[in-house]
N, C-alpha and C positions, 0 to 999 in steps of 0.2 A: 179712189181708195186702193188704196195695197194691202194686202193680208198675204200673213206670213206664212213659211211654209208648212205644210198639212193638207188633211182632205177636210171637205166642207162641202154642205148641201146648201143650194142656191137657184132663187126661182130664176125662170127666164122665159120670155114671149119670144112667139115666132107671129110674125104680121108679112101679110104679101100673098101672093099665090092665088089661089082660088077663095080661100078660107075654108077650106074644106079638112086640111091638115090639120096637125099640133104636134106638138113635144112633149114629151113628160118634164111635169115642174114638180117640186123642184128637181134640178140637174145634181150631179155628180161633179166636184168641182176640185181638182189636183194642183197644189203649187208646190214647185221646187223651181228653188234659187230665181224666186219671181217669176218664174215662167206658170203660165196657169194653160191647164188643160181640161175641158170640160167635155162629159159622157153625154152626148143630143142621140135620146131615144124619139124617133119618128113614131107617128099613129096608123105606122103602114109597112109593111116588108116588103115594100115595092121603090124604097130608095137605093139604088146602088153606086149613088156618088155624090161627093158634093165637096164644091170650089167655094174658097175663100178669099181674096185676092189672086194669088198666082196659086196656092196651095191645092194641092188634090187632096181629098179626103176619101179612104173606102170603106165601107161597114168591116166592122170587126165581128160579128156576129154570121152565121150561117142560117141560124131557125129564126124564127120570133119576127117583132118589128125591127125595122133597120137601125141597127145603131154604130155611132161613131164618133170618135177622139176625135176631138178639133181641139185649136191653138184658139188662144181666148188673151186677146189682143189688150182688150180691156174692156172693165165694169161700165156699167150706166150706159151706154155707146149704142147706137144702134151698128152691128157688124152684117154688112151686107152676104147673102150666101143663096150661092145658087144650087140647087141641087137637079139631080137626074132623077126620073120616076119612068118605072116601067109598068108601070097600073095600064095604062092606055095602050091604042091597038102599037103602036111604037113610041120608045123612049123619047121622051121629053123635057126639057131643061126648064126649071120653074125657078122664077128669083123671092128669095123670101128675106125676111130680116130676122134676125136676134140680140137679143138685149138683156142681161143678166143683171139682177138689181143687186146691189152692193147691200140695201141695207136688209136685206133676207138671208146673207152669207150667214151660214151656221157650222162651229166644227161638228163633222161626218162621227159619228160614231159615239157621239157624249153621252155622257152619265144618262141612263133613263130616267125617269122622273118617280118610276118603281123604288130603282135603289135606291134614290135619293130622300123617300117618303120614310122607308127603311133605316137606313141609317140615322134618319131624324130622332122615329121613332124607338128607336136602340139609346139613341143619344139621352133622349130624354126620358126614358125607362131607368138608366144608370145616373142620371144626376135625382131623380124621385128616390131612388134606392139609397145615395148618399145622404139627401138630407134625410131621411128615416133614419138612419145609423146613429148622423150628428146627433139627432133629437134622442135617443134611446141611453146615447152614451152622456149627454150633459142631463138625462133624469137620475142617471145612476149615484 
């Protein structure tokens, strides 16, 4: 699947490791000019690195859990990713996987369901208010 450019929220599993981990689902998901970049929030402030093929990845973040922009290759895939953890008495290199599911993509930021109830609700206050008029004005 290819989705166009925009941000979109997008579940994703991490499998491997101890199972002790996770990510936050859903992700954070950025595409310009088909390149897609996706925000992997860890369940720990104790990640300070993580490889994707050849690529380095480093937390962008200083407080909180560790989080970091990685290059997002492609949907449905399992994309292999090693990360570094320093929880333990020294850093250690853990291989985990990720897989972001294509049919969960959602655009980031869309109409709440608020406004959208709203607007209904308006819509259909103003067409109740026209047919009264019609009717008032063909009794006359």
């Amino acid at each position: 699947m290819t989705l166009e450019n925009g941000s979109y929220t997008i579940d994703v599993t991490l499998s491997g490791g101890s199972g002790r981990a996770s990510v936050e689902s859903p992700a954070s998901l950025e595409v310009v000019d088909g390149t897609m970049r996706a925000e992997i929030k860890w369940s720990s402030p104790h990640y300070d690195y993580m490889k994707i093929g050849e690529k380095e990845y480093y937390p962008v973040n200083t407080t909180g859990n560790s989080t970091f922009l990685i290059d997002v290759e492609a949907l449905d895939a399992d994309i292999p990713v090693t990360a570094e953890t320093v929880a333990m008495s020294r850093p250690h290199m853990i291989d985990y996987t990720l897989r972001f599911d294509s049919s969960t993509a959602r655009p980031a930021g869309g109409t709440p369901v608020s406004v959208i109830l709203i607007l209904s609700l308006g819509a259909a206050a103003l067409l109740a208010g026209a047919g009264l008029l019609l009717r008032r004005r063909k009794s006359e």
